[in-house]
C-alpha positions in Angstrom: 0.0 0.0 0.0 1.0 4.0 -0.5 0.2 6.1 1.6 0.4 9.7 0.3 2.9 12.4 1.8 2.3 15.7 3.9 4.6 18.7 2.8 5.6 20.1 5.8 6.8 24.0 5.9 10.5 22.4 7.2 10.9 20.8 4.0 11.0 17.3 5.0 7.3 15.1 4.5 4.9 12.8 6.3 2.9 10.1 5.5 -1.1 10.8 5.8 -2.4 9.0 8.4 -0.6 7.6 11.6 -0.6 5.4 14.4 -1.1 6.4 17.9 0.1 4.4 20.9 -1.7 5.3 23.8 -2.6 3.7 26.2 -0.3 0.9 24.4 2.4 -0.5 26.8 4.6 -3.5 28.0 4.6 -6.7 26.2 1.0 -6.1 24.7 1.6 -2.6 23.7 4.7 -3.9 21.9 3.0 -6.4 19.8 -0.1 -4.1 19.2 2.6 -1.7 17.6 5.0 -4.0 16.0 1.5 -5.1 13.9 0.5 -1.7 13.3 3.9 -1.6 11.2 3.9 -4.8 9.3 0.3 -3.5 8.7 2.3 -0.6 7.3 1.8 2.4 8.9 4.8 4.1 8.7 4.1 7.2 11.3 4.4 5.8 15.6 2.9 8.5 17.8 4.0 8.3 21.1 4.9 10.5 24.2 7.2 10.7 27.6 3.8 10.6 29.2 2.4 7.8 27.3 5.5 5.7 29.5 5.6 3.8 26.2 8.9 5.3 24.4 10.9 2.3 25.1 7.9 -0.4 24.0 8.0 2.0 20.7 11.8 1.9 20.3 11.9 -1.6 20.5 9.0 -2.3 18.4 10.5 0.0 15.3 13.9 -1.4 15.7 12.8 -4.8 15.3 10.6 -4.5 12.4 13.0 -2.1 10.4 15.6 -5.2 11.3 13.8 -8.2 10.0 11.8 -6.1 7.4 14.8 -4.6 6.2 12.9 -1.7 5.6 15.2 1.7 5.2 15.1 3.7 8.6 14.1 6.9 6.8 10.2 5.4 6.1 9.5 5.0 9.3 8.8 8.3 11.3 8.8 7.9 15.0 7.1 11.0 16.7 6.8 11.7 20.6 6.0 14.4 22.7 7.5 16.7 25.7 6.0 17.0 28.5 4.8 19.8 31.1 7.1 19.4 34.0 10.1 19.7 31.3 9.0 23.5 29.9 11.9 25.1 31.3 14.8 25.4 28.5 17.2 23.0 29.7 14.7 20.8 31.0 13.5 20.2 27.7 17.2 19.5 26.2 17.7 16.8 28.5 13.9 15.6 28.3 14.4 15.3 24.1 17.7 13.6 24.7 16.5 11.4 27.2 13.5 10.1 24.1 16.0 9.9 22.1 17.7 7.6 23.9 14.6 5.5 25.2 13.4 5.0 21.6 16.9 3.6 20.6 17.1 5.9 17.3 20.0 8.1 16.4 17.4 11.4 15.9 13.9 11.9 16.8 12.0 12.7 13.8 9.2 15.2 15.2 9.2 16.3 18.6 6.1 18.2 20.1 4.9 20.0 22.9 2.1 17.8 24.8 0.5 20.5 25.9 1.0 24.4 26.3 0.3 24.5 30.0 0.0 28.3 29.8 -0.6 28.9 33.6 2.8 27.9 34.5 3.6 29.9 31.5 6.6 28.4 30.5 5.8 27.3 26.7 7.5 29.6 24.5 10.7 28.3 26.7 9.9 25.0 26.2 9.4 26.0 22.2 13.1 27.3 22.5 14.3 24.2 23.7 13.0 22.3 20.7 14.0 24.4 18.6 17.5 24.1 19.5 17.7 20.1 19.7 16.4 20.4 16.4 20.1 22.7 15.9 22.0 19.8 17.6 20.2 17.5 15.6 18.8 15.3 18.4 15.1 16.8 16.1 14.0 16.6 12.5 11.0 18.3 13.1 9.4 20.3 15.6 5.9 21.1 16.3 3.4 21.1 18.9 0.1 19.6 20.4 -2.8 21.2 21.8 -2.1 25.3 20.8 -4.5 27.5 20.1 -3.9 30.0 17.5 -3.0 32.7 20.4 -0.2 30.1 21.7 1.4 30.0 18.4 1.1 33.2 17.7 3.0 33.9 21.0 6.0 31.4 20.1 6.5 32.7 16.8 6.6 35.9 18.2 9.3 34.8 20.7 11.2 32.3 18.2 10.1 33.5 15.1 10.2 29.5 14.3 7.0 28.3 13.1 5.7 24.8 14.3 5.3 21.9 11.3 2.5 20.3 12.9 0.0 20.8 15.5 -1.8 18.2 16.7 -5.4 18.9 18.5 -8.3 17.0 19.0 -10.5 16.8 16.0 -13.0 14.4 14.5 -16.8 14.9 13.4 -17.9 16.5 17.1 -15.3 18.7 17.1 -14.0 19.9 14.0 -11.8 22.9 15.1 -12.7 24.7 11.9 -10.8 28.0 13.4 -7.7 26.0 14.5 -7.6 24.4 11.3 -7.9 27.9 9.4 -4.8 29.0 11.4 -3.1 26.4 10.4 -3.5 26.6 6.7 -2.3 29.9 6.7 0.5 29.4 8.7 1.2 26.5 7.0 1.3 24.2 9.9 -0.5 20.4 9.4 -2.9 19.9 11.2 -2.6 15.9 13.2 -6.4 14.7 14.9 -6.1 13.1 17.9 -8.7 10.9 19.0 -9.5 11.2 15.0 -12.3 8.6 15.5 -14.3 9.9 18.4 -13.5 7.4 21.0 -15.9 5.9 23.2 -18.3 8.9 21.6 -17.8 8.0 17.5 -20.2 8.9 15.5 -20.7 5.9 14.1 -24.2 5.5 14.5 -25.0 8.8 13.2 -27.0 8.8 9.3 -24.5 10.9 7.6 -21.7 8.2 8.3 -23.7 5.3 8.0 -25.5 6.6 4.9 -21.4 6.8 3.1 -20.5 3.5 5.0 -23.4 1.3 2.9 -22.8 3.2 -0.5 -19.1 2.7 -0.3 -19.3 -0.9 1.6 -16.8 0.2 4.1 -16.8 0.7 7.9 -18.2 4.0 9.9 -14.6 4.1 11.0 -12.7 3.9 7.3 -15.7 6.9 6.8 -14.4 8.8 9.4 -10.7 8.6 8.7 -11.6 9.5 4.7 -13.4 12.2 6.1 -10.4 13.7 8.0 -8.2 13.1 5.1 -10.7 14.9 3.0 -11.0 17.9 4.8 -6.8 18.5 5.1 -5.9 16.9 8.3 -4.0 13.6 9.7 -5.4 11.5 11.6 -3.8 9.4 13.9 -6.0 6.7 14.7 -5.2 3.8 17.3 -6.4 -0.3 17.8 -5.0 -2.9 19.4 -6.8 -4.9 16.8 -4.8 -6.2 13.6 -7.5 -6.3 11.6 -9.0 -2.7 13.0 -5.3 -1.2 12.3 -5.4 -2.8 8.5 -9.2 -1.5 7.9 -8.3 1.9 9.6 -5.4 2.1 7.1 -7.3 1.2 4.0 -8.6 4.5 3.1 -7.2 5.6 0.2 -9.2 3.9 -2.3 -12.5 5.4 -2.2 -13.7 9.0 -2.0 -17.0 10.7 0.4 -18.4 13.0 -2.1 -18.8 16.8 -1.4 -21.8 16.6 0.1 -20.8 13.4 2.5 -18.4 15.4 3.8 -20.0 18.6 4.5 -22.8 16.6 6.5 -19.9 15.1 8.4 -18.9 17.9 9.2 -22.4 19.6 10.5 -22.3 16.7 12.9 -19.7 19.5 15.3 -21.4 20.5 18.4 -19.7 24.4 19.9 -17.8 22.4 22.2 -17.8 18.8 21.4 -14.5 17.7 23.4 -14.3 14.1 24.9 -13.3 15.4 28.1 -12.1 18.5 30.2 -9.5 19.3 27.8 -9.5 23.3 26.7 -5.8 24.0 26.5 -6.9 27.2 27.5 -6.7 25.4 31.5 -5.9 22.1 30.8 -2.5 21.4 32.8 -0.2 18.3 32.1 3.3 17.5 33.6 
């Protein structure tokens, strides 16, 4: 299978859709993301939070050893966390990924969250952006900004994030963010991309495309997202969930599938407590 490519504003790419890893860990969370990639999904999201690097390390370097598949296709992306905002906090906290995921360089590093009541993001946005100087980084972006927190750190940097990756799917479809990001010319990465415990998959638009393509509510979803400009980044346990969730580039939602998708957003249709806004992680 190809998967089409991202441009991103560094000048490097990035496959389409993803594979996230939470909560995947130990022995089961290893073999859950070792068949994600001989599914062939070729982007691993993870995070120092997640408490998964190592699980994902090990599970890349073992499949790019027996697959002999070039290093280069396969992007492993994590994510910093709050408690290590301040500037050299966040040079030992990239190293320290670095070294749990086993790989000579990172190849995107975000932010996890902006934390703005301690304050200390465009800080921790120095501190990427300097790893990605030592070359511990390929690319830099963040998770979880509003378009006022990356104003602020291109203000402060004058660096502007690759990616930015926010919750998004059909409740919640961040149609400011997303505008922000176009012109910026930031990617735009969905988290929970399928709704979680909440997906729509009941709902008549996604139903409605589901039996007229004979596909699942989910591979609707994820078209949807790739439809509408952003990467999702979808997870399962589940081999045969990870191969259907990945086999969504041979069909199309017309214009009008998507724009009834897309009316399915409620003002605030987040899963939880999450407005980065007051949201704190560490």
């Amino acid at each position: 299978m190809t998967i089409p490519t991202l441009q991103l504003n560094d000048g490097t790419s990035i496959p389409a859709i993803g594979f996230g890893t939470y909560p995947l860990r130990g022995d089961e969370g290893y073999r859950a993301i070792r068949s994600a990639l001989d599914a062939g999904y070729r982007v691993i999201d993870s995070a120092v939070n997640y408490h998964n690097e190592e699980e994902v390390g090990r599970a890349i370097n073992d499949f790019l050893k027996e697959s002999g598949t070039p290093r280069e296709e396969v992007i492993v992306q994590t994510k910093l966390p709050g408690r290590a905002h301040e500037f050299e906090k966040a040079l030992a906290s990239g190293e320290e990924s670095r070294q749990k995921l086993g790989v000579d360089q990172i190849d995107v590093l975000l932010i996890h969250w902006p934390n703005p009541i301690t304050n200390l993001y465009r800080e921790a946005w120095r501190g990427l952006v300097e790893l990605r100087e030592r070359g511990v980084v390929r690319t830099i972006g963040v998770s979880n900004f509003t378009p006022a927190h990356l104003a602020n750190i291109i203000e402060d940097s004058g660096v502007t994030p690759a990616l930015n990756q926010i919750e998004l799917h059909p409740w919640f479809i961040q149609e400011e963010a997303r505008a922000e990001h176009e012109r910026l010319g930031i990617v735009t990465q969905a988290w929970s991309p399928l709704g979680k415990a909440n997906a729509p998959f009941d709902q008549e638009p996604v139903v409605a495309a589901a039996e007229r393509l004979g596909v699942t509510p989910a591979q609707v979803v994820l078209r949807w997202h790739l439809q509408i400009g952003t990467m999702p980044v979808p997870k399962s346990a589940t081999p045969e969930r990870q191969a259907q969730n990945l086999d969504v580039f041979g069909f199309e939602l017309t214009d009008t599938e998507v724009a009834a998708i897309s009316a399915l957003t409620k003002p605030d249709g987040r899963l939880f407590e999450s407005d980065p806004d007051k949201h704190e992680e560490f």
